[in-house]
DSSP file (Angstrom, degrees, kcal/mol; ACC not computed):
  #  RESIDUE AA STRUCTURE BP1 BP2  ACC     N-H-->O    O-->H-N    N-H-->O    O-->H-N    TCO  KAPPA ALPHA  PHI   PSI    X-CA   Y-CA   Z-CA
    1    1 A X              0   0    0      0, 0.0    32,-2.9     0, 0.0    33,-1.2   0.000 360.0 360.0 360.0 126.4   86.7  -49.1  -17.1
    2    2 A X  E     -A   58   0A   0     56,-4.1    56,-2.7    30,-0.2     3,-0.1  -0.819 360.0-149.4-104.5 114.2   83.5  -50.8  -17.2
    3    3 A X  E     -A   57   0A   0     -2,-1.0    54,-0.2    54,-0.2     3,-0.1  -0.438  16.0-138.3 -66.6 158.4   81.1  -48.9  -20.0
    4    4 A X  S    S+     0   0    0     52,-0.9     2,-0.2     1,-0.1    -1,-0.1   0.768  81.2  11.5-105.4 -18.5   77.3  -49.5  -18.6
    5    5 A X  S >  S-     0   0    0     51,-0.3     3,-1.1    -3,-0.1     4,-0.2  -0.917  74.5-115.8-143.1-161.1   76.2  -50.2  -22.2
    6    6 A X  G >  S+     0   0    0      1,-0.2     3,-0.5    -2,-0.2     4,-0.2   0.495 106.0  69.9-103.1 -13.5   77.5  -50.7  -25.6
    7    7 A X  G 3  S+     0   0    0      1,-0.2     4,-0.3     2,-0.1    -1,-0.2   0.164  89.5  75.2 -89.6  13.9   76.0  -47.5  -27.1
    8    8 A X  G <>  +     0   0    0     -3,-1.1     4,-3.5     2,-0.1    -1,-0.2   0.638  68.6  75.8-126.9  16.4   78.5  -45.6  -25.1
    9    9 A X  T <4 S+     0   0    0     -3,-0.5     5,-0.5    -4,-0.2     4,-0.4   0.997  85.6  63.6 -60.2 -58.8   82.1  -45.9  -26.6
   10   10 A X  T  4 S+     0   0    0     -4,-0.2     4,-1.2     1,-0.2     5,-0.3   0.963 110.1  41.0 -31.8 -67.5   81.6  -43.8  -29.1
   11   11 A X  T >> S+     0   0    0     -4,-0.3     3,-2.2     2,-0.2     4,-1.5   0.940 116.6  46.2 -36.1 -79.7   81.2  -41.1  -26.3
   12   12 A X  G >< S+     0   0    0     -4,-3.5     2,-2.2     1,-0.3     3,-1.8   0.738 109.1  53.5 -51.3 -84.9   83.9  -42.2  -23.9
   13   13 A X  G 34 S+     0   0    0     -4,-0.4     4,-0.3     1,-0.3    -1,-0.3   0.558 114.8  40.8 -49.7  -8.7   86.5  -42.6  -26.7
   14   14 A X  G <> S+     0   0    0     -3,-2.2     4,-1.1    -2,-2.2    -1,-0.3   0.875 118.5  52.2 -98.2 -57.5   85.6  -38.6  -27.7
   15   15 A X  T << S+     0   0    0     -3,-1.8    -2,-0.2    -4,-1.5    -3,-0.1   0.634 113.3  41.6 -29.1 -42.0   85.6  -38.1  -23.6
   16   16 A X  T >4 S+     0   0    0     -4,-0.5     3,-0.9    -5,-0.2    -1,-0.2   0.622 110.2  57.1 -95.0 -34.5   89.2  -39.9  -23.3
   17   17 A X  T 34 S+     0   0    0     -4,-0.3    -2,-0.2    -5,-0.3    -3,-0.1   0.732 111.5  44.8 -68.5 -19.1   90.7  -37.9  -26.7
   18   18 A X  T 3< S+     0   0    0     -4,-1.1     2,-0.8     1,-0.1    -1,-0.2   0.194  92.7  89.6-112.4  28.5   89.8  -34.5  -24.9
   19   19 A X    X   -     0   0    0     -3,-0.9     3,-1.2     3,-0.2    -1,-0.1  -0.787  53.4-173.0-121.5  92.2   91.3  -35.5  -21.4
   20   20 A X  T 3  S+     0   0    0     -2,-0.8    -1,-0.1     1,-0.2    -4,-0.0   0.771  89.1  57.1 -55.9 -15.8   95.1  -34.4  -21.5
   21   21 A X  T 3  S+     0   0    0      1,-0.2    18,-3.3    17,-0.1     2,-0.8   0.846  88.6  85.1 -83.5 -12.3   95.5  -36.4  -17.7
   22   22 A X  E <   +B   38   0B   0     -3,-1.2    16,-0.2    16,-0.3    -3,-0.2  -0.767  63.9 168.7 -96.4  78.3   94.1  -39.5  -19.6
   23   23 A X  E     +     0   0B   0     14,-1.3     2,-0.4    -2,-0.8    15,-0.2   0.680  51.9  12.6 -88.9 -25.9   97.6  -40.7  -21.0
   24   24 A X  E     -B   37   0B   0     13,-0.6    13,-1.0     2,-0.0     2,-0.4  -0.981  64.5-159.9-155.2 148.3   97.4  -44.3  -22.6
   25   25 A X  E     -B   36   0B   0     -2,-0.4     2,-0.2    11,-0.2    11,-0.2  -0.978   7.7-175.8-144.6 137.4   94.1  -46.5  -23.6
   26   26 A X  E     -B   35   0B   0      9,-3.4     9,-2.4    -2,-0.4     2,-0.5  -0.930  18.7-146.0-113.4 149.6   93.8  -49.9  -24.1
   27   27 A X  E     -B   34   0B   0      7,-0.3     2,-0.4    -2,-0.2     7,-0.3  -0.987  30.3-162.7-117.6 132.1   90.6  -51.3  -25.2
   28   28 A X        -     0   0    0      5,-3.8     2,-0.1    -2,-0.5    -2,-0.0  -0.790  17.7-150.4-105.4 133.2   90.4  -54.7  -23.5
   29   29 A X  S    S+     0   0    0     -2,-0.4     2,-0.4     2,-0.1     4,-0.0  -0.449  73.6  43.6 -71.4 179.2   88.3  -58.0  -24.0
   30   30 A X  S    S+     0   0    0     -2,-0.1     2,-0.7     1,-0.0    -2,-0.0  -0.669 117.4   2.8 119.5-138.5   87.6  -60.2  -21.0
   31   31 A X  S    S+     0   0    0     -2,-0.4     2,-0.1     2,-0.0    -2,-0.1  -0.799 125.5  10.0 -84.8 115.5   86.4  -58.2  -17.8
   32   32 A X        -     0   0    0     -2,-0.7   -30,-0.2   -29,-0.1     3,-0.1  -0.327  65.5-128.5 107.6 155.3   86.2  -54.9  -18.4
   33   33 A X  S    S+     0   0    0    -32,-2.9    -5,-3.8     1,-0.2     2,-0.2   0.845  84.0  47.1-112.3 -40.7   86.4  -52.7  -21.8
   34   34 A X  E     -B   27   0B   0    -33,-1.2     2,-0.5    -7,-0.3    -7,-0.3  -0.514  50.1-171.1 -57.8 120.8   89.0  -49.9  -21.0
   35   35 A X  E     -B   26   0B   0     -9,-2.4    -9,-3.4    -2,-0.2     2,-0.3  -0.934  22.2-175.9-102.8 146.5   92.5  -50.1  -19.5
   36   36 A X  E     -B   25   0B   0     -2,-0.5     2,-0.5   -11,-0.2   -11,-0.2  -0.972  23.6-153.2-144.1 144.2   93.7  -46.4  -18.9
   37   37 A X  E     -B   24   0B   0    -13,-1.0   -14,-1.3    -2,-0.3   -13,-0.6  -0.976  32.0-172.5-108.1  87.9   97.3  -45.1  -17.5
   38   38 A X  E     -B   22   0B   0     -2,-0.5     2,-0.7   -16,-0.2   -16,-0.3  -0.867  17.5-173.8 -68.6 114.5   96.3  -41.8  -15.8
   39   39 A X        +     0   0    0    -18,-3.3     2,-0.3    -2,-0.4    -2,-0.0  -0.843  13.2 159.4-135.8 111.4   98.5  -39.3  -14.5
   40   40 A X        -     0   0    0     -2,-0.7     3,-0.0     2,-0.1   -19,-0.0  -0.611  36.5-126.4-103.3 175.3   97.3  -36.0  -12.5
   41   41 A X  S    S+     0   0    0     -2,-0.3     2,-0.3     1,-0.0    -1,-0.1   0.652  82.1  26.8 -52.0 -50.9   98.9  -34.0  -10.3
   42   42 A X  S  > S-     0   0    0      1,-0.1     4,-1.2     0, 0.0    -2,-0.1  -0.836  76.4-115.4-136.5 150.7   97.2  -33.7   -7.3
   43   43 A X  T  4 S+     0   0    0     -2,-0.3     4,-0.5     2,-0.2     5,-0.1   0.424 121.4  62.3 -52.1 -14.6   94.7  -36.3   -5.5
   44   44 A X  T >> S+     0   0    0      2,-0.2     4,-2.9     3,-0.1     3,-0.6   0.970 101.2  48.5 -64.5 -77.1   92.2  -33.6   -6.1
   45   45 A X  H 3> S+     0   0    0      1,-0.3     4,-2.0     2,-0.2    -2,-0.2   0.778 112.4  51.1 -21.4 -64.5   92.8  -34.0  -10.0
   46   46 A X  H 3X S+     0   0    0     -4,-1.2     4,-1.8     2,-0.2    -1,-0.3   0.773 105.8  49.4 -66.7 -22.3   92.4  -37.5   -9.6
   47   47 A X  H X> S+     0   0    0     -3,-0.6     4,-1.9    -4,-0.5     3,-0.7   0.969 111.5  54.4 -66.9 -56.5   89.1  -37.4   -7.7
   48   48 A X  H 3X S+     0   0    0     -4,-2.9     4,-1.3     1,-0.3    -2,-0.2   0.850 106.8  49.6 -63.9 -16.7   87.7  -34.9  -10.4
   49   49 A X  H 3X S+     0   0    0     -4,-2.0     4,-1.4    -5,-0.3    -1,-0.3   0.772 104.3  53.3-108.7   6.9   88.5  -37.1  -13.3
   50   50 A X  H << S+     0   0    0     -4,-1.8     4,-0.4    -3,-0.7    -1,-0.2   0.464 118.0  48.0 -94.3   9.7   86.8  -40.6  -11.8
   51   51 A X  H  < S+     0   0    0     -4,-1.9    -2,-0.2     2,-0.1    -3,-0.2   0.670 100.2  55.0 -91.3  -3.9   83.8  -38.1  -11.5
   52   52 A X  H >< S+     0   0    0     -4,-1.3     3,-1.2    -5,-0.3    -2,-0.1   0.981 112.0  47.5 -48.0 -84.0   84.2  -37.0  -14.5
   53   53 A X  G >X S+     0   0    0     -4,-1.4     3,-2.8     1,-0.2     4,-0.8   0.695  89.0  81.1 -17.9 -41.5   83.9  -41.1  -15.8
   54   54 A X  G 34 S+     0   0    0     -4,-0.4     3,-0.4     1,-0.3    -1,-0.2   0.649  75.9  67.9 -59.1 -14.8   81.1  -42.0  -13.9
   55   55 A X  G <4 S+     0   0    0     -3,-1.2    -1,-0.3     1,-0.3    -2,-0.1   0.547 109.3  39.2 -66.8 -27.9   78.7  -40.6  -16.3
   56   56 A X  T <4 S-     0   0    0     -3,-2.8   -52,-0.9     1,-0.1     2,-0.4   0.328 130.3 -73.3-134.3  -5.5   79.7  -43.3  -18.8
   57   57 A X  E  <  -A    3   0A   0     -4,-0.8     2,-0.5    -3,-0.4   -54,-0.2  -0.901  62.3 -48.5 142.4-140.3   80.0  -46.3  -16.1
   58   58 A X  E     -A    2   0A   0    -56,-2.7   -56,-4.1    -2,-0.4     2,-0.2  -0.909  38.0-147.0-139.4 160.1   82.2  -47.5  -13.3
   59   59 A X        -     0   0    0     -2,-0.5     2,-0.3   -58,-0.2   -27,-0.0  -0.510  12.1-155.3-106.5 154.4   85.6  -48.1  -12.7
   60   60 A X        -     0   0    0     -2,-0.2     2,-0.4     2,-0.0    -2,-0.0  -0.981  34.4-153.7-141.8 154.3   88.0  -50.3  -10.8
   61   61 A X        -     0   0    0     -2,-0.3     2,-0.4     2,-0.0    -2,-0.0  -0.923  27.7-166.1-144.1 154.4   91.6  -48.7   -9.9
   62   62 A X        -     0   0    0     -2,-0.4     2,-0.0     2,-0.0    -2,-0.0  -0.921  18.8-153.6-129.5 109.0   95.3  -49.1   -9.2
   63   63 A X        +     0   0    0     -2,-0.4     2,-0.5     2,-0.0    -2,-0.0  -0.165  13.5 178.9 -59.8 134.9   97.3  -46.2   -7.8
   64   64 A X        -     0   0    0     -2,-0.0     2,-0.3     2,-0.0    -2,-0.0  -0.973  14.2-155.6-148.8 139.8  101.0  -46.2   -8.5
   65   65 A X        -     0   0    0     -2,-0.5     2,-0.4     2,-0.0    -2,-0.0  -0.825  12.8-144.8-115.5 138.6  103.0  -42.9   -6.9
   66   66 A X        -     0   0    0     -2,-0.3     2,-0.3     2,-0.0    -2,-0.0  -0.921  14.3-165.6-125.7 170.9  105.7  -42.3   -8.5
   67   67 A X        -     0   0    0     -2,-0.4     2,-0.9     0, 0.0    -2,-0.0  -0.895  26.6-114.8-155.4 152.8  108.6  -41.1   -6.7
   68   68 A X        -     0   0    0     -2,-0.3    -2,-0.0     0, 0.0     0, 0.0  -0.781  27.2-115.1-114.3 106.6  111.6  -39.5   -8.7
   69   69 A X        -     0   0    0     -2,-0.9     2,-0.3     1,-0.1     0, 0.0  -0.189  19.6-144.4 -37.6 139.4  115.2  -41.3   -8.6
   70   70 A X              0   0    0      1,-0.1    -1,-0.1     0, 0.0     0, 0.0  -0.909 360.0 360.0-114.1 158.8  117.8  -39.1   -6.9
   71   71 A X              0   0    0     -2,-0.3    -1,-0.1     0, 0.0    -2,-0.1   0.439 360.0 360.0-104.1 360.0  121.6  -39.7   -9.1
């Protein structure tokens, strides 16, 4: 997650505490401010919560499916 200015952490981090699909946060130096581990349901799910984000900046993202070992 890239914030688009420094007066908006406070926000996202209240944004990211109320988002039960919003599982893990890292706050990063370097490129970027954010790492986030997200896990919906649905492609649907996922669509609605990077429009949720956009309000607060832009994104860049890596999809992992996870597929469930059979024993």
């Amino acid at each position: 997650m890239f914030l688009n200015s420094g007066d908006r952490h406070a926000a996202f981090r209240e944004f990211m505490a109320a988002r039960e699909d919003i599982v893990e946060v890292h706050r990063v130096s370097g490129e970027g401010c954010y790492l986030m581990i997200v896990r919906t349901g649905t492609m649907e799910q996922l669509g609605s919560l990077l429009e949720a984000i956009l309000p607060y900046g832009n994104y860049r993202m890596n999809l992992s499916v996870g597929i469930e070992k059979s024993e």
